[in-house]
C-alpha positions as CSV (number, residue, x, y, z in Angstrom):
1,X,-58.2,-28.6,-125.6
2,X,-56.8,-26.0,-127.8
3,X,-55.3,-24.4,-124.8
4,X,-53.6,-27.1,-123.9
5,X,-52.3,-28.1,-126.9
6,X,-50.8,-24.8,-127.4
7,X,-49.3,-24.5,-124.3
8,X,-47.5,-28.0,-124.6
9,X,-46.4,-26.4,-127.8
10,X,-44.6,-23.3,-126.1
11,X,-43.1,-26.1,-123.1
12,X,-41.5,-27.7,-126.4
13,X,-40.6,-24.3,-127.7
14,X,-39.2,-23.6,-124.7
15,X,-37.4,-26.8,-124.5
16,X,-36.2,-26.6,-128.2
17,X,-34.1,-23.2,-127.3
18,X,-32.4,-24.6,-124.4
19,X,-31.2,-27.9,-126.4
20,X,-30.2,-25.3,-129.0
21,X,-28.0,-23.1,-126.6
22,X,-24.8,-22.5,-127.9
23,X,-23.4,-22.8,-123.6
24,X,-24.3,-24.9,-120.8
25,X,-26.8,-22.5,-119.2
26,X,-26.6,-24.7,-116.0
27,X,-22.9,-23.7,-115.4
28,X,-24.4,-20.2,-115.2
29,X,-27.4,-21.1,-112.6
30,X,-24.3,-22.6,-110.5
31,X,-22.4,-19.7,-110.8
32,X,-25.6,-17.3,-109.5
33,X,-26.4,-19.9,-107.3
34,X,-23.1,-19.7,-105.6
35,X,-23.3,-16.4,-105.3
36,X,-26.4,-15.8,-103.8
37,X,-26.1,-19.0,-101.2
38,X,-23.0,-16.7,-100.3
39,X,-25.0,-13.1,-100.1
40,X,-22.6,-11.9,-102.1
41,X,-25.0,-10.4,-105.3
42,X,-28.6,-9.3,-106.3
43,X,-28.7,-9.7,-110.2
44,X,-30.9,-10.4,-112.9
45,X,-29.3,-11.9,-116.1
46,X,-30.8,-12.2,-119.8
47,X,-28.7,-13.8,-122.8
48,X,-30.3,-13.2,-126.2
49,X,-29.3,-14.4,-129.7
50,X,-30.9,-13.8,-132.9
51,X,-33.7,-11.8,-130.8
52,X,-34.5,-15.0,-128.8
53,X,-33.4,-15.3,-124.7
54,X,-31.5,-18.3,-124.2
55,X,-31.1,-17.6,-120.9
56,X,-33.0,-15.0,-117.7
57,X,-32.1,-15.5,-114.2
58,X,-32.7,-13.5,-111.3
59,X,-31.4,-13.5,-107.7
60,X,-31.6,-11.7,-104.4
61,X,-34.5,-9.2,-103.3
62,X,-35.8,-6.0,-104.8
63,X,-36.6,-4.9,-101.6
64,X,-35.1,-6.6,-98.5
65,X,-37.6,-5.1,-95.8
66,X,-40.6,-6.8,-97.4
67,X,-38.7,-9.9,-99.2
68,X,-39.9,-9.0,-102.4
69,X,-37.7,-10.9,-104.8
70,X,-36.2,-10.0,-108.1
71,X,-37.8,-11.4,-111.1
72,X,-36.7,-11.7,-114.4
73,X,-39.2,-8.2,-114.7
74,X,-37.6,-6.7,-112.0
75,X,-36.8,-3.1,-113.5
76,X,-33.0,-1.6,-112.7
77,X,-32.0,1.9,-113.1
78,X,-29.1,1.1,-115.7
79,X,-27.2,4.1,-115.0
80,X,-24.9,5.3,-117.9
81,X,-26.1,2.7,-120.4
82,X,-28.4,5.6,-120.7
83,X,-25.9,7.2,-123.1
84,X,-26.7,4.8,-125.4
85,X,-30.2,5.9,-125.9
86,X,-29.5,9.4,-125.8
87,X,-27.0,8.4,-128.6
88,X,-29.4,6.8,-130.4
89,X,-32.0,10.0,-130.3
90,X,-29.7,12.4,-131.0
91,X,-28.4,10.5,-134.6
92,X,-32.2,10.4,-134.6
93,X,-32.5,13.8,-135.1
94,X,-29.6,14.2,-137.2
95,X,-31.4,11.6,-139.6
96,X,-34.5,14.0,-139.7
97,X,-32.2,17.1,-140.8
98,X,-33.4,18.5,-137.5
99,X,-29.6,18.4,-136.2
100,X,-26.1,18.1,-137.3
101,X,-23.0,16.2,-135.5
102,X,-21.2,19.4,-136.8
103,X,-23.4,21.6,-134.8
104,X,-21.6,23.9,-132.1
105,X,-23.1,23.6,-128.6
106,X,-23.2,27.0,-128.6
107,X,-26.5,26.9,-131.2
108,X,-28.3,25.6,-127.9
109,X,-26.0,26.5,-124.5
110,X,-24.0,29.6,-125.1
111,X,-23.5,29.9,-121.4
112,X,-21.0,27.1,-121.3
113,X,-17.4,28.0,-121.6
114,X,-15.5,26.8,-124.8
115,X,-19.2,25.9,-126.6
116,X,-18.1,27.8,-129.8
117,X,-15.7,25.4,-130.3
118,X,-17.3,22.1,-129.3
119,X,-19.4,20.2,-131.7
120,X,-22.1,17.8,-130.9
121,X,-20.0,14.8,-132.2
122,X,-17.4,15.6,-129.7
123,X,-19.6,15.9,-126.7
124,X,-20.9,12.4,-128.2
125,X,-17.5,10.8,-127.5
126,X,-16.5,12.4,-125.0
127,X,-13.9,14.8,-126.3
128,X,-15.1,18.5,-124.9
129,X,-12.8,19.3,-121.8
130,X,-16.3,19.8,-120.1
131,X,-15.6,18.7,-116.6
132,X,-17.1,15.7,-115.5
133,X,-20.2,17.0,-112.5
134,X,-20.0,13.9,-110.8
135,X,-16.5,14.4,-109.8
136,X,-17.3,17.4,-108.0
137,X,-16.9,17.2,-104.3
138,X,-19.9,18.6,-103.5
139,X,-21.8,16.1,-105.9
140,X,-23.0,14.1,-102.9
141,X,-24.8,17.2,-101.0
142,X,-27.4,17.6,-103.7
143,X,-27.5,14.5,-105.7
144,X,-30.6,13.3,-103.7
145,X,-32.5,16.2,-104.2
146,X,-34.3,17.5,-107.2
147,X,-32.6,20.0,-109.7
148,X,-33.6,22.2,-112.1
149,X,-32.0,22.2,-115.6
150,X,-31.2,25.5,-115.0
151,X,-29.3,25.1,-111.5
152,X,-27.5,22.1,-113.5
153,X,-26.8,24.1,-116.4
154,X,-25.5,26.9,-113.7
155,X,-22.8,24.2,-112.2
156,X,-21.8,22.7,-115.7
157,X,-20.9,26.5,-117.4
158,X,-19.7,27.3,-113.9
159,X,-17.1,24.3,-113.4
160,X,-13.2,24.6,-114.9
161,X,-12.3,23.0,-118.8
162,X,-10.4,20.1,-118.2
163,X,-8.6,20.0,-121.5
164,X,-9.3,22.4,-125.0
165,X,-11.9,20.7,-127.1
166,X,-11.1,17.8,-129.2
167,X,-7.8,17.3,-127.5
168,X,-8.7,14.3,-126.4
169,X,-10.9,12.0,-124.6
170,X,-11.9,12.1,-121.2
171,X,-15.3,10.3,-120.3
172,X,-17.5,13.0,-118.5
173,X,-21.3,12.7,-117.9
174,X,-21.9,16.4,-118.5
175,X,-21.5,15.5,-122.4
176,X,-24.6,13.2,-121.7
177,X,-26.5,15.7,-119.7
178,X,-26.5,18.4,-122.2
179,X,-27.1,16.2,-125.0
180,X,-30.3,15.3,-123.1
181,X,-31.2,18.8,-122.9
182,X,-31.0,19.5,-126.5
183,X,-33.2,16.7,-127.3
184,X,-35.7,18.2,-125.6
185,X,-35.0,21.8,-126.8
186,X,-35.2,20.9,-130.2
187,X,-38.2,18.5,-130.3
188,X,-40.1,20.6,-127.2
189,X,-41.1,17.4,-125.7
190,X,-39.4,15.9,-122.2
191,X,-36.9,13.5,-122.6
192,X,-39.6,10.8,-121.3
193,X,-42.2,11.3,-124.2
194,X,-38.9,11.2,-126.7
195,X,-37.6,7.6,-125.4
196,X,-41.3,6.6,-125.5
197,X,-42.3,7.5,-129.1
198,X,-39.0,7.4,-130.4
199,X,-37.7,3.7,-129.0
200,X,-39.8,2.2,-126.0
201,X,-42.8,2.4,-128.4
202,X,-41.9,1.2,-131.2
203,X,-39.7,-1.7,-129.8
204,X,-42.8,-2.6,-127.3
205,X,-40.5,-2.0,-124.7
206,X,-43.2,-1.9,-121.3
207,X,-40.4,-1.2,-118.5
208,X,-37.9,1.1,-120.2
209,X,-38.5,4.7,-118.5
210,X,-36.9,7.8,-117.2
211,X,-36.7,7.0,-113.4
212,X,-38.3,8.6,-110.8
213,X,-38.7,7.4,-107.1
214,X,-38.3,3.9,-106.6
215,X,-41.5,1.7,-105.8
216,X,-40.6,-1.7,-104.8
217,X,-44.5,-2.9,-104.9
218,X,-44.6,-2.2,-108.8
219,X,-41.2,-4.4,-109.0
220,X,-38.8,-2.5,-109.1
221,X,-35.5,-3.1,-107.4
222,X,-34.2,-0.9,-104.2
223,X,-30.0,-0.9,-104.5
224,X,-27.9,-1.9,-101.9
225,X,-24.4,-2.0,-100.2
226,X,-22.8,-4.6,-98.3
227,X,-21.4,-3.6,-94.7
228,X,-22.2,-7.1,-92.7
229,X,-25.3,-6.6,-94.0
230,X,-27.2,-5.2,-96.9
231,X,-28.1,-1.6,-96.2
232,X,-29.9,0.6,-98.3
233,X,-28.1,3.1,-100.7
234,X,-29.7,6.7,-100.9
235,X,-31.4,7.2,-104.1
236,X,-30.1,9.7,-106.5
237,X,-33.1,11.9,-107.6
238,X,-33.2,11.5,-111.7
239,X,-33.4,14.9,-112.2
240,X,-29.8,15.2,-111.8
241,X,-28.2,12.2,-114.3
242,X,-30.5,12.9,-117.0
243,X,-29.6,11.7,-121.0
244,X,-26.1,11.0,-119.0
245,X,-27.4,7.9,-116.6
246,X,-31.4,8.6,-115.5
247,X,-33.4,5.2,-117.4
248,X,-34.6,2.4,-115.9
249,X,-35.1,-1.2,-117.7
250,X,-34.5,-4.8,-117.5
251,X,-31.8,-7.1,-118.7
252,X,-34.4,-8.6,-121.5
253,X,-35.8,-5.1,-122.5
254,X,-31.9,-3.8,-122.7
255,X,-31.2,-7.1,-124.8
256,X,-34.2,-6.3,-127.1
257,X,-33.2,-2.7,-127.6
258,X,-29.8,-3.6,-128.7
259,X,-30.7,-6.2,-131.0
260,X,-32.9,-3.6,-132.9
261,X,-30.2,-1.1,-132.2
262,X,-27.6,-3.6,-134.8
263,X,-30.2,-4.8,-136.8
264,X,-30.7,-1.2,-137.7
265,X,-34.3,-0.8,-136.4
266,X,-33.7,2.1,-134.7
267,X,-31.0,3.8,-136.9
268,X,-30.1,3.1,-140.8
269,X,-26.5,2.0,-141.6
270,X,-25.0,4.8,-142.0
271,X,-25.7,6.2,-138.4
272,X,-24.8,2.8,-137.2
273,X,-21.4,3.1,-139.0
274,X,-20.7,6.8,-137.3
275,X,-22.0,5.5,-133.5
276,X,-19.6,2.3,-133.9
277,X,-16.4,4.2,-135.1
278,X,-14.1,3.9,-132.4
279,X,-12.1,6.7,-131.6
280,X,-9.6,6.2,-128.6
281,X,-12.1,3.1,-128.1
282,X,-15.1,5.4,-127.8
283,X,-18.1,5.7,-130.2
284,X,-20.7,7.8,-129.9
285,X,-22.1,6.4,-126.5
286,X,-20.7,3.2,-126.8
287,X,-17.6,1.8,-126.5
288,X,-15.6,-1.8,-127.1
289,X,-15.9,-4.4,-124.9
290,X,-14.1,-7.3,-126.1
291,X,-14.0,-11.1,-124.6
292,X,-10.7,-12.6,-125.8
293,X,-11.2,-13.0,-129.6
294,X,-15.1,-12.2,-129.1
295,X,-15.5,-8.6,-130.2
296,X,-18.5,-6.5,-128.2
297,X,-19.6,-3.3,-128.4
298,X,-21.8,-1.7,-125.8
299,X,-22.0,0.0,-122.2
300,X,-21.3,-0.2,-118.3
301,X,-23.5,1.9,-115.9
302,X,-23.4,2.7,-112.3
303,X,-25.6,4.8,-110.1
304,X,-26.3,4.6,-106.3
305,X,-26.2,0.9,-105.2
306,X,-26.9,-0.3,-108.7
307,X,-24.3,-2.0,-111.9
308,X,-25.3,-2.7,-114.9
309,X,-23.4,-4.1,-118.5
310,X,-25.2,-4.3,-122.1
311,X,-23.2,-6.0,-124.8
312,X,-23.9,-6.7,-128.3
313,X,-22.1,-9.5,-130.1
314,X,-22.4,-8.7,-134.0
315,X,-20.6,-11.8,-135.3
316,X,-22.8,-13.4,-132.9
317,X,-25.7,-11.5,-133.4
318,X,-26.0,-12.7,-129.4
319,X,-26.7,-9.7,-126.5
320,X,-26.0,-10.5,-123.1
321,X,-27.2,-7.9,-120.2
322,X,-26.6,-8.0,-116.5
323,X,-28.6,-5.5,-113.5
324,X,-27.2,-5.4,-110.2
325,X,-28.9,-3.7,-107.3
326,X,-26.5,-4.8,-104.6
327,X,-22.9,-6.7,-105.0
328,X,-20.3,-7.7,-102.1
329,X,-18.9,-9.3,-105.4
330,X,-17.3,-7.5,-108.5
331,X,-20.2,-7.1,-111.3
332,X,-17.2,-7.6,-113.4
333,X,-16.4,-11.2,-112.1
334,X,-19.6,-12.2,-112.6
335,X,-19.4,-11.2,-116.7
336,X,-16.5,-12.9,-116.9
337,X,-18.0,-15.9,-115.5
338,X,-21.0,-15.7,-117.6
339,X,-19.2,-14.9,-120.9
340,X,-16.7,-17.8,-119.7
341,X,-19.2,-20.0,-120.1
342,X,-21.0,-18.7,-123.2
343,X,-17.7,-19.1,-125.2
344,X,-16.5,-22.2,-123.4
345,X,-13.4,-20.5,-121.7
346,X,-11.8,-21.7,-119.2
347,X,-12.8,-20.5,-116.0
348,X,-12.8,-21.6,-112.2
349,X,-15.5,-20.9,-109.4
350,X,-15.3,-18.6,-107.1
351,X,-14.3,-19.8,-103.4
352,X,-16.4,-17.9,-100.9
353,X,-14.4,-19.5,-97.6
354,X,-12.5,-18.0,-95.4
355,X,-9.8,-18.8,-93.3
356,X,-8.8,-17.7,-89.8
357,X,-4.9,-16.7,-89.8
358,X,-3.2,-16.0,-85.9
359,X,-2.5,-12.6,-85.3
360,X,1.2,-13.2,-85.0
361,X,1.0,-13.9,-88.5
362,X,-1.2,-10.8,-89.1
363,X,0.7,-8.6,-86.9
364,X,3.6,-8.5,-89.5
365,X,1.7,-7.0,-92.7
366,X,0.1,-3.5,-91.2
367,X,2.3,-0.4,-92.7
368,X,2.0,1.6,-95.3
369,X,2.9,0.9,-98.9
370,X,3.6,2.7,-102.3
371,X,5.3,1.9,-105.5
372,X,6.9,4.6,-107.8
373,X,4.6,4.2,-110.7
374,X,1.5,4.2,-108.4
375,X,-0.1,7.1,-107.6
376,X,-2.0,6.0,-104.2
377,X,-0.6,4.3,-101.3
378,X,-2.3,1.8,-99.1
379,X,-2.0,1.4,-95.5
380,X,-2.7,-2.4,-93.9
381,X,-4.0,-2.1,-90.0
382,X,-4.9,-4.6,-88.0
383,X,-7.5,-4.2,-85.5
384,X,-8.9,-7.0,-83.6
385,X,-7.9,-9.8,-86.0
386,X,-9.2,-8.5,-88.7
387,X,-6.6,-7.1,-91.7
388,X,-7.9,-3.4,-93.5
389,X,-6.7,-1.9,-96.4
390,X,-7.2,1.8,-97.0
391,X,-5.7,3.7,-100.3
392,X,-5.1,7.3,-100.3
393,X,-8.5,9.5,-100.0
394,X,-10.5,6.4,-100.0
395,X,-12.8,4.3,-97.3
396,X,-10.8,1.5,-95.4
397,X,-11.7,-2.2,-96.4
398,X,-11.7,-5.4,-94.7
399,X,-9.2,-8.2,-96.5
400,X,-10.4,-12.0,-95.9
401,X,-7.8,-14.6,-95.6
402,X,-7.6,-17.2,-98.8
403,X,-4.3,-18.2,-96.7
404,X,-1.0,-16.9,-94.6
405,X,-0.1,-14.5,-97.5
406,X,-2.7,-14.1,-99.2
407,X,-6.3,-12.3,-99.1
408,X,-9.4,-10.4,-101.1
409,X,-11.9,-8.2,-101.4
410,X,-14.6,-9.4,-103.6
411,X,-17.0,-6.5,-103.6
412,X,-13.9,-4.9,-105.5
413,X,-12.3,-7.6,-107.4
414,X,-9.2,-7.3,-105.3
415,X,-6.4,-9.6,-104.6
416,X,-2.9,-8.7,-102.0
417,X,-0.8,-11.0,-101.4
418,X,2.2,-10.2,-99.2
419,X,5.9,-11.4,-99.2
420,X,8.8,-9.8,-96.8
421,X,8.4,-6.5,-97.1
422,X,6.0,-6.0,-100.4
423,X,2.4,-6.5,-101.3
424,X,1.2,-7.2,-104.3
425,X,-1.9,-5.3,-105.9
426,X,-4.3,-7.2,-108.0
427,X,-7.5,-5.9,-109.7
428,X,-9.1,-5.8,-112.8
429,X,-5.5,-7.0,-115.2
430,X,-3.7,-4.8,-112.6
431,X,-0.5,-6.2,-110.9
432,X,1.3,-3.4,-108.7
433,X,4.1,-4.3,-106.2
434,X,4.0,-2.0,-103.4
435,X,7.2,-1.9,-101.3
436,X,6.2,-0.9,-97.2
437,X,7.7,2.4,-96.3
438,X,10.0,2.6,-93.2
């Protein structure tokens, strides 16, 4: 009897937080609905205010080949929201008097060009000329293998200075990496046993780990890309993202963490107050993220197959975290939707159908197109009825037909529409009109 009375009290619990949701959380089922009825996402989603979900919904499969589904468990590697708990440890540190934001990177890395000059507060935002190592060219040859700190510490002091330190900012995830490596110089433990006693543990966070090799069977999710189908992504090996973009979580777990993270659990004010101070929009691994009025502060992340967005509300006090491991739709669109909702914007559907346009009409677009200010170009082709767009140095996509003039690419977020001689460009707040070259 007392079991069932109590759990008729959690059904009405339960019930109680959905009446009290501040948004129509069946707008946002639609919305995911839509888009996997349409195989354009796999995504889990988790809304939080005031430390309570409102909202967690998954969709898609953690690992096709077996059709094991996501669940709102499902754990994500989150990519470069990772910054924000290496953030977090570092002002840790700096709390304990073991470290100062003043400190010269030199102290710990001599090896690296410039270090005499570049603090740990600049390398926190991303103002230290270090080249970024995933821009390297030959990133991609060794990315899925394991690396040793030193073999990464031998391309980082080995690749060119971007800019003199402090110059200004220029996101690079070799700030990150090294910052994860003096964590663990300084406290002699791996950056694993440091998330664990220092925020997993204490938040009673059960899924939030450094990665390693992806096992489906213990739920966690397998990323994928969209070509026709959904085909596997190769999996970076963690070695190589480290503090910069290695973690794993879920969308509740990253909500929770957060949460703490502003309701100064994990840091006291005055550490809050230096992560949050925006300079050219970056904090110490965070940054703003603003809906319309709404002001946000949090992080993006991207690694392999996978997208992920944490944001933190403080008028609000309200958290909302989304985990992709495989979109032919932009991650982006999605927030929008879901934040559209949450603060009663406006906001229209997606439409997933295409339309079949005669290749007379096709046959007059194909060329190739730039624009003064723009520093790609983008050549149209046509081959067998199909419209592709290709920009400079980058893979050709396929554009589907919304009508005669005008068609998409939703795995980017991109719009062209063409008129006598011109396309127009259209991604992300973008508009660029590209006149076709004779």
């Amino acid at each position: 009897m007392k079991r069932f009375i109590f759990s008729i009290i959690l059904t009405a619990f339960a019930f109680l937080l959905q009446a009290q949701a501040p948004f129509k959380t069946q707008s946002i089922d639609s919305l995911m609905q839509l888009l996997e009825a349409n195989d354009k996402m796999m995504v889990s989603v988790n809304i939080m205010k005031e430390g309570q979900s409102f909202y967690s919904k998954a969709i898609g499969f953690r690992d096709i080949e077996k059709q094991l589904k996501n669940d709102a468990n499902t754990v994500f590697r989150i990519g470069s929201i990772s910054k924000m708990f290496t953030s977090v440890m570092i002002l840790q540190l700096v709390e304990e008097g073991k470290l100062r934001t003043d400190d010269k990177l030199a102290s710990f890395f001599p090896e690296i060009p410039e270090s005499e000059n570049i603090t740990i507060e600049q390398m926190l935002r991303h103002r230290t000329g270090i080249f970024n190592i995933t821009n390297d060219s030959l990133y991609l040859t060794y990315n899925t293998a394991f690396q040793t700190k030193e073999k990464m510490l031998q391309r980082i002091a080995e690749s060119e200075r971007v800019f003199q330190p402090d110059e200004k900012t220029e996101y690079s995830n070799s700030n990150y990496i090294l910052l994860g490596y003096i964590l663990e110089k300084i406290t002699g433990k791996a950056y694993q046993v440091n998330l664990q006693e220092r925020i997993a543990g204490p938040l009673g966070l059960k899924s939030t780990n450094y990665g390693s090799k992806i096992i489906s069977v213990n739920n966690e999710a397998i990323s994928y890309r969209f070509d026709g189908k959904w085909i596997p992504e190769d999996e970076t090996d963690m070695s190589v993202p480290g503090g910069a973009g290695a973690l794993v979580s879920t969308p509740t777990e990253l909500n929770h963490f957060i949460t703490a993270l502003f309701t100064n659990e994990l840091l006291s004010e005055s550490s809050m107050e230096a992560m949050t101070k925006l300079v050219n929009n970056f904090g110490y691994g965070i940054f703003a993220m603003p809906f319309y009025e709404n002001k946000a502060l949090g992080h993006t992340g991207g690694i392999d197959g996978f997208r992920s967005s944490l944001l933190y509300f403080p008028a609000q006090n309200m958290a909302v975290a989304l985990c992709v491991n495989g979109s032919n739709y932009n991650p982006n669109d999605l927030l929008i939707g879901v934040l559209s909702v949450v603060f009663e914007k406006d906001y229209e559907f997606p439409s997933f159908e295409i339309v079949e346009i005669n290749a007379e009409t096709l046959s007059k677009y194909p060329g190739v197109y730039s624009a003064k200010d723009f520093p790609l170009k983008i050549e149209i082709s046509l081959k067998e009825n199909q419209l592709f767009a290709q920009a400079t140095g980058q893979q050709a996509f396929p554009l589907d037909a919304i009508d005669e003039s005008n068609f998409k690419f939703d795995a980017a977020g991109i719009k062209i529409n063409f008129s006598e001689n011109t396309l127009t460009l259209k991604q992300g707040g973008m508009n660029v009109v590209m006149t076709r070259e004779n």
